[in-house]
C-alpha positions as CSV (number, residue, x, y, z in Angstrom):
1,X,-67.7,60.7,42.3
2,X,-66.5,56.8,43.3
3,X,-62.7,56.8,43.9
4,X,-62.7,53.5,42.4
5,X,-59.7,53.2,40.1
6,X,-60.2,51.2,36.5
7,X,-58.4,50.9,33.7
8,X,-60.5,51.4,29.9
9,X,-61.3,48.4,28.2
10,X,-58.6,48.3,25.2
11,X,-57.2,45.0,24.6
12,X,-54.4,44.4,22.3
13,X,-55.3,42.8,18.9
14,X,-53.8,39.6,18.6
15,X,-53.2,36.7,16.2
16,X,-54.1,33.3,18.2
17,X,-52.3,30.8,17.2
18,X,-52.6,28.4,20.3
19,X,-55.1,25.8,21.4
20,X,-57.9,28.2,21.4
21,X,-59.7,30.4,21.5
22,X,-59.2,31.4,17.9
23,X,-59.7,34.4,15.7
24,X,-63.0,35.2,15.1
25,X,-64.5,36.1,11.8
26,X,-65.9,40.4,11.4
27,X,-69.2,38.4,10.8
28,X,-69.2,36.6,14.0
29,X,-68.0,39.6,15.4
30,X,-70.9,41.4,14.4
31,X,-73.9,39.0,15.1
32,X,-72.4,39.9,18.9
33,X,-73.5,43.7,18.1
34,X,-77.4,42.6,17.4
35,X,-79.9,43.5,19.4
36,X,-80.7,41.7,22.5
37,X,-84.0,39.9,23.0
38,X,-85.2,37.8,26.3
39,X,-84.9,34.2,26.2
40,X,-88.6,33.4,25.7
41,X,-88.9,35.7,23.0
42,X,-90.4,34.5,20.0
43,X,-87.2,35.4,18.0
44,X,-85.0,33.6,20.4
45,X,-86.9,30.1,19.3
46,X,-86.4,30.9,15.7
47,X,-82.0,31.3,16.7
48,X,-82.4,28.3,18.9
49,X,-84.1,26.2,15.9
50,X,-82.2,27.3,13.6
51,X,-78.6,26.4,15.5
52,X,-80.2,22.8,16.2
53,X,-80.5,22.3,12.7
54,X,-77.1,24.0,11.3
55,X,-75.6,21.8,14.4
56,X,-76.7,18.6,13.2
57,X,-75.2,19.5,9.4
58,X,-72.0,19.8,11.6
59,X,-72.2,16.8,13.8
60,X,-73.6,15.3,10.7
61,X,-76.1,13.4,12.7
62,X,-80.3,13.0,12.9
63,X,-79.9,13.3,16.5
64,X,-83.0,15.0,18.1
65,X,-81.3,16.2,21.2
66,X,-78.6,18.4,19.8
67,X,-78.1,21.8,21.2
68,X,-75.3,24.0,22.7
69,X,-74.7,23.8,26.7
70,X,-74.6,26.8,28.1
71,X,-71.0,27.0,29.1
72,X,-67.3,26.5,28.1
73,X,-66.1,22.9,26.9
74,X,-66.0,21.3,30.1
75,X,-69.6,22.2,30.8
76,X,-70.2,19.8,27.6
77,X,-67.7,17.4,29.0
78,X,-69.6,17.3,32.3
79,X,-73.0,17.3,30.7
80,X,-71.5,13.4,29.1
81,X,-70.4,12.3,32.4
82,X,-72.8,13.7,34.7
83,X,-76.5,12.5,32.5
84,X,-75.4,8.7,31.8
85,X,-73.1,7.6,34.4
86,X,-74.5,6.4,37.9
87,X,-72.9,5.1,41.2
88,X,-71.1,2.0,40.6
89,X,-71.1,2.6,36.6
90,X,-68.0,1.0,34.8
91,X,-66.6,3.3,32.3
92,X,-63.6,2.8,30.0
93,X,-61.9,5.5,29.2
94,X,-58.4,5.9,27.1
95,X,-55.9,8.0,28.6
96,X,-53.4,9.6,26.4
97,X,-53.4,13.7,27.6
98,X,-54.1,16.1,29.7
99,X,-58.0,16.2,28.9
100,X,-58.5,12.2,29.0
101,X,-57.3,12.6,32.5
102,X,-60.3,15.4,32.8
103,X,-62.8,13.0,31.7
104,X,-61.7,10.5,34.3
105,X,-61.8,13.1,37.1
106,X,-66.0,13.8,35.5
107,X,-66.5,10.1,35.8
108,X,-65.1,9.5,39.2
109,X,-67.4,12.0,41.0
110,X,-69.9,10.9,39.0
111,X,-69.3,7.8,41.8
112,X,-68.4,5.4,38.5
113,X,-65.6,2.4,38.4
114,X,-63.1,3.6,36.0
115,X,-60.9,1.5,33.8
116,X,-57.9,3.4,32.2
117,X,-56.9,2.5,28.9
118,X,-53.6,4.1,29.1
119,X,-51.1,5.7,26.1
120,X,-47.8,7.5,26.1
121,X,-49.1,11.1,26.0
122,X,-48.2,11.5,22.4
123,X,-49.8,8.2,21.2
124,X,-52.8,7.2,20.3
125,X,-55.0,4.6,22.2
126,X,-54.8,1.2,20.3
127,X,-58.1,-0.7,19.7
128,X,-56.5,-3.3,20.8
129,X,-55.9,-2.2,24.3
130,X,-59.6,-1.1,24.4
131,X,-61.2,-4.5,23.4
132,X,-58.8,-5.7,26.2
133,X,-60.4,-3.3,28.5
134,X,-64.1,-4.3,27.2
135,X,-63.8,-7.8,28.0
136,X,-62.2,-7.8,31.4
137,X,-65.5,-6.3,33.0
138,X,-68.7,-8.1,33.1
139,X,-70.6,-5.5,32.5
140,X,-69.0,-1.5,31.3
141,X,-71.9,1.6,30.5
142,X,-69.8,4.0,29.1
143,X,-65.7,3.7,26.6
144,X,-64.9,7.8,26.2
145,X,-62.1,8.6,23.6
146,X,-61.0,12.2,23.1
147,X,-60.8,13.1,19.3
148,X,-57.9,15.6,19.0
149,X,-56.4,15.0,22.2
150,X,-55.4,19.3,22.2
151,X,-52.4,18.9,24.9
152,X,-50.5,16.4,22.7
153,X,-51.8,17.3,19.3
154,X,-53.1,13.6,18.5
155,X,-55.9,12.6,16.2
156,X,-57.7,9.2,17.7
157,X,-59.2,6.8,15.3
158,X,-62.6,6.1,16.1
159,X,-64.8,3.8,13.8
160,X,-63.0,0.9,15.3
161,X,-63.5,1.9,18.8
162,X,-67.0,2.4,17.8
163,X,-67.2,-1.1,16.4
164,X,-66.2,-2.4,19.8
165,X,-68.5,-0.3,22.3
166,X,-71.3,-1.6,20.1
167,X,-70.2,-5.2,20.5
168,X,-69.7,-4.9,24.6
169,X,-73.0,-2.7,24.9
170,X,-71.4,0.0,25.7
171,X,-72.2,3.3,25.4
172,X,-69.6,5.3,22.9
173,X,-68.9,9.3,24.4
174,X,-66.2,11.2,22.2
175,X,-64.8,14.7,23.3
176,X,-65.0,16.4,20.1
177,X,-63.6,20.0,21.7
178,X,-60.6,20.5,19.4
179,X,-62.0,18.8,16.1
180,X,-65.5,19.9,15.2
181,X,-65.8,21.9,12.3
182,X,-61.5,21.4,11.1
183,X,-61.8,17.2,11.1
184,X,-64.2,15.0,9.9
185,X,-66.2,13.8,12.0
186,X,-69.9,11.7,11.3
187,X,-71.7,11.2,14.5
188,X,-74.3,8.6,13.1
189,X,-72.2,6.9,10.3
190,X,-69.1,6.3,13.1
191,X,-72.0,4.8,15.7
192,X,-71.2,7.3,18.2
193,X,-73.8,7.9,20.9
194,X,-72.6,11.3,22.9
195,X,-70.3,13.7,21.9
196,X,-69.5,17.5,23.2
197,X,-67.4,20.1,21.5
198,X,-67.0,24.1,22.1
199,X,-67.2,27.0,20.5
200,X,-64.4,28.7,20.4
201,X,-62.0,26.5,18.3
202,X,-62.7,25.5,14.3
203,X,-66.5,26.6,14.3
204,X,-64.8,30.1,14.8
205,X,-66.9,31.5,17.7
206,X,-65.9,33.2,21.0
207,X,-65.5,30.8,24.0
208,X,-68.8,30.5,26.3
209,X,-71.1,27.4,24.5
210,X,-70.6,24.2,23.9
211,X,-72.1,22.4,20.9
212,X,-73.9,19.0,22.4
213,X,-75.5,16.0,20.7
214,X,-77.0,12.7,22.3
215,X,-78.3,9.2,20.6
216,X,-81.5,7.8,21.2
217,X,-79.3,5.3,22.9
218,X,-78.2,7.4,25.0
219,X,-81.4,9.2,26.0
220,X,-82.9,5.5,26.7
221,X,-79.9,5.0,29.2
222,X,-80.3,8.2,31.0
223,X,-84.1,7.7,30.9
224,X,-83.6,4.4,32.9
225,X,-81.3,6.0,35.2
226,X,-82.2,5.2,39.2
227,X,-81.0,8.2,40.7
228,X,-81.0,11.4,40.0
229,X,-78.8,13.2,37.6
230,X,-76.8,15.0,40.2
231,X,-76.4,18.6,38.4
232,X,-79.7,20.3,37.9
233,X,-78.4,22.8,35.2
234,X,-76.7,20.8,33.4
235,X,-79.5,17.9,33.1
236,X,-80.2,17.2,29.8
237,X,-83.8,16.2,30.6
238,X,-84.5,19.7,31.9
239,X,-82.8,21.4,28.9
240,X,-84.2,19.6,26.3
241,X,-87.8,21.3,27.4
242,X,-86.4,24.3,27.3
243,X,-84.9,23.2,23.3
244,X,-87.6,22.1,21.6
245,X,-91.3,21.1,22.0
246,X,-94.2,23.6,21.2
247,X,-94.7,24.4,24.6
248,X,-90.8,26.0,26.2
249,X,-90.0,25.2,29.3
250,X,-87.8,28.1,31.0
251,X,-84.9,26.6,32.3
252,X,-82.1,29.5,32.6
253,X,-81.2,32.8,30.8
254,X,-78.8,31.6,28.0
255,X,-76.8,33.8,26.7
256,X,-78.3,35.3,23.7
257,X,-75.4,37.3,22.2
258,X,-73.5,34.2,22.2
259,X,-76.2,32.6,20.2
260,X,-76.1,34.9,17.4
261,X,-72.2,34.0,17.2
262,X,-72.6,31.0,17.1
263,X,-75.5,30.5,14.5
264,X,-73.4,33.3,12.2
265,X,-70.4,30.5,12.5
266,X,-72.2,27.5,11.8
267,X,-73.7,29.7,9.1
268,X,-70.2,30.3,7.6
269,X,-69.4,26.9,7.6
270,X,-72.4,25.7,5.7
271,X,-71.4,28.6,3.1
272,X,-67.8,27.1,3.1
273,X,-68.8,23.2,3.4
274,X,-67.7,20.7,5.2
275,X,-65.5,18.9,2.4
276,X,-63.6,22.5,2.1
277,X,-63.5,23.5,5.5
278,X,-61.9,20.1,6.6
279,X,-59.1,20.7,3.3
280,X,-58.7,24.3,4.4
281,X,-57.7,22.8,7.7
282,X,-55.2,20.1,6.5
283,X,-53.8,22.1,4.1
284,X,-52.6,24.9,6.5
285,X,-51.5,22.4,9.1
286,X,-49.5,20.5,6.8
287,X,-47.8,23.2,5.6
288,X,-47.1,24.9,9.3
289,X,-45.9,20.8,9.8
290,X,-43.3,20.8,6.8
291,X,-42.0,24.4,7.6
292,X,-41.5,23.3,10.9
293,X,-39.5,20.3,10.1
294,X,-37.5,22.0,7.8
295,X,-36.2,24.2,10.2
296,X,-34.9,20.6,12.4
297,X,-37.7,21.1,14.7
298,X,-39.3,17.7,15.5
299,X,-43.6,17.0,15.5
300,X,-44.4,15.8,19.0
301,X,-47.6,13.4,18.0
302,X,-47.2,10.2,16.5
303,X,-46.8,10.3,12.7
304,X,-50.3,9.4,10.6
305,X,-52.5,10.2,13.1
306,X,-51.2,14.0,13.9
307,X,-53.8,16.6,14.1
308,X,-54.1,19.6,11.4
309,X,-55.6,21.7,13.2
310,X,-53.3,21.8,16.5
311,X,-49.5,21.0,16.0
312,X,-47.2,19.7,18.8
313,X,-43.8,20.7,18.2
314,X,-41.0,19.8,20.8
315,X,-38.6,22.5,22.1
316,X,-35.0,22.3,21.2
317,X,-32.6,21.5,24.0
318,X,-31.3,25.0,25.0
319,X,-33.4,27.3,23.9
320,X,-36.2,28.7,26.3
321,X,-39.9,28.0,25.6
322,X,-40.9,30.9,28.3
323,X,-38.6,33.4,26.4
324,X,-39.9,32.3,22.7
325,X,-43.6,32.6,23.7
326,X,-43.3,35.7,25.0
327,X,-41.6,37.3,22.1
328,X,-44.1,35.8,20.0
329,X,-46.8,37.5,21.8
330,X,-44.9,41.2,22.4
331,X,-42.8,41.6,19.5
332,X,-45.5,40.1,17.0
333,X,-48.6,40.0,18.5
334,X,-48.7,35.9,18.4
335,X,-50.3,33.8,20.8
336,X,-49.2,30.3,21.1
337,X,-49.3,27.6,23.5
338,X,-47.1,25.7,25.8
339,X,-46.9,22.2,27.4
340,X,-49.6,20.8,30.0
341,X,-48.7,18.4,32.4
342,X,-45.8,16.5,32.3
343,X,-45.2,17.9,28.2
344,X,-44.8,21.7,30.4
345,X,-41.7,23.0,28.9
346,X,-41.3,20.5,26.1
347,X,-43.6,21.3,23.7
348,X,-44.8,23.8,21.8
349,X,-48.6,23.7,20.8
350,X,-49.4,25.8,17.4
351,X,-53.2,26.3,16.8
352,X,-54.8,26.6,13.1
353,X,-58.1,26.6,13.7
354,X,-61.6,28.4,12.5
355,X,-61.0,31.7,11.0
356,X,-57.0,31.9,12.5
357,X,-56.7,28.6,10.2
358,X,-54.6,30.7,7.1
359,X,-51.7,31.0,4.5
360,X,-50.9,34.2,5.8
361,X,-50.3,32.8,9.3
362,X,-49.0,29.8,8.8
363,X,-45.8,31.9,6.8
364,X,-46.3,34.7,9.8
365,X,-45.6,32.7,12.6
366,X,-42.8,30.5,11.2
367,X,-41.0,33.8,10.1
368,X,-41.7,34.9,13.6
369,X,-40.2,31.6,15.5
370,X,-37.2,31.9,12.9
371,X,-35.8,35.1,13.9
372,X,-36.5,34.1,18.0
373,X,-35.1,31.0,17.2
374,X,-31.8,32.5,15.7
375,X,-31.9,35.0,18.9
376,X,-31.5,32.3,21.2
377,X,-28.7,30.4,18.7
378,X,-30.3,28.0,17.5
379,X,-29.2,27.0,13.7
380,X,-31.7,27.5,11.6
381,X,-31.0,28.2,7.6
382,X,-32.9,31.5,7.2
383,X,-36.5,31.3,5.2
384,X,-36.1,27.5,5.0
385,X,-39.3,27.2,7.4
386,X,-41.2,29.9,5.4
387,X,-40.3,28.4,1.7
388,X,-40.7,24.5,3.0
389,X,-44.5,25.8,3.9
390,X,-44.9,27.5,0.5
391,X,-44.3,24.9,-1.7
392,X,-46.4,23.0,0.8
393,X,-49.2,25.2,0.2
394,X,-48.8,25.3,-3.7
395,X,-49.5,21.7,-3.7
């Protein structure tokens, strides 16, 4: 025998309640369970099909080339950069969090110019500030927004934006990772020509693919491109033989198990509908919201355009965000997040998203913060969170 020491694969059942992953649904959980086939396997197509289709209902677009990348979020958000920017590209891009500042690292070693459009993290990015950007450059290929910016909890307006990338001939990209499938979002009616998402967040699926779609706009840009795309597995070109066609392409061993999650998701969410889903979503996030004000806790993101689906709430002076979390997650099995970046330490972020998105948690966890709240001496009227939420939720 090996004297190899392991430990036995037993981990603890939690509640997540942070910026993803989030709970997963039995269903999903059993679609995991099915029977593996190979990736060329005449079933396989049939999944593959079929997800193309239940993602367009999603991204509520007509787009041809819309699949799942094989890969986490930032595989999508490399996937945008890497297919449609070139050497000496201009792209505009709004900064305002923690994952704007990804999308400019993408863009930068794709060898592009960028132009920050820059916010107060916490803020949105104003249209003005982006036309401004738009008309400074003679020529710009590419304006990139995040959606639901997840480390500040702001939702960013985009028809507008849209309306201006169109007038500047610019290509429109939107990071889409924290609000498909709990915000509306309309891919052809809002003009937007790439956008990339993930898995793991309101479609209700585990972490490991990331829901893709691309224009024909788009597809004619990368088309004229003059150089290579510089990642081979992540080129959409490849992949799209691989996708669709009569005659597949092999391109790499996706991860089948993942793709029965993920079409059992998008299946629940066609069963639940878009309309309802989206309400589901603000109604438990408005009510976390107004539980959490009651208790004289204050929303980090600006007001009107603050997410549902992920909350920002700052920490109070004195009490420890390190010492909170933890309690959360070992006394009642709660997961939520803390601050990125220069928000580390000062805010809280509070997911409700997918299957996690709930009355029941949304009155768990601000009875949970309550009593760690009161540990630490902070004065807090006892229930007030919990019965500022409830009325919320019978509205």
């Amino acid at each position: 025998m090996s004297d190899i020491s392991y430990q036995a694969l037993n981990p603890p059942d939690r509640v997540l309640l942070g910026p993803g992953p989030s709970n997963i649904h039995p269903r999903v959980q059993r679609a995991m369970l099915a029977p593996i086939v190979g990736h060329m396997d005449p079933y396989c197509f049939t999944i593959m099909d079929d997800t193309m289709n239940l993602l367009r209902f999603l991204f509520r677009t007509k787009n041809e080339l819309t699949f799942p990348i094989s890969g986490t979020g930032s595989a999508g958000m490399e996937t945008g950069f890497c297919n449609f920017l070139e050497p000496g590209d201009v792209a505009v891009i709004g900064v305002n969090g923690f994952f704007t500042e990804r999308m400019v690292e993408n863009a930068l070693r794709c060898g592009a110019e960028v132009i920050k459009v820059e916010a107060e993290w916490g803020r949105i990015i104003e249209p003005e500030a982006i036309e401004n950007a738009l008309k400074a450059q003679k020529k710009v290929k590419l304006l990139a927004l995040v959606h639901a910016e997840t480390s500040t909890g702001v939702l960013q307006p985009l028809t507008e934006a849209s309306r201006l990338a169109k007038q500047y001939e610019a290509l429109f990209l939107i990071d889409a990772v924290t609000s498909l499938g709990g915000h509306e979002l309309a891919v052809d009616d809002w003009g937007i020509d790439i956008v990339y998402s993930c898995s793991q967040k309101c479609i209700g699926a585990p972490p490991g693919l990331s829901p893709f779609t691309a224009s024909q706009a788009a597809l004619a840009a990368m088309q004229a491109r003059t150089c290579k795309i510089p990642s081979w597995y992540l080129d959409l070109s490849l992949l799209s033989t691989y996708w669709s066609g009569s005659s597949r392409v092999y391109h790499h061993t996706v991860p089948i198990s993942f793709f029965y999650a993920l079409h059992e998701a998008l299946a629940m969410v066609v069963e639940e509908g878009l309309e309802t889903r989206w309400q589901r979503h603000l109604r438990h996030g408005s009510a976390l919201q107004a539980g959490l004000e009651a208790m004289g806790l204050t929303l980090h993101a600006q007001e009107d355009y603050r997410l549902s689906v992920l909350t920002t709430v700052r920490i109070p002076s004195g009490v420890d965000d390190l010492r909170v979390r933890q309690g959360l997650l070992s006394d009642f099995g709660i997961e939520i997040g803390g601050g990125l970046g220069p928000l580390k330490g000062q805010v809280w972020r509070i997911g409700l998203m997918g299957h996690s998105s709930s009355n029941e948690n949304v009155l768990l966890l601000l009875s949970a913060l309550e009593q760690l709240l009161l540990a630490q001496s902070y004065p807090v009227q006892a229930g007030v969170g919990v019965t500022a939420a409830t009325e919320a939720l019978k509205k």
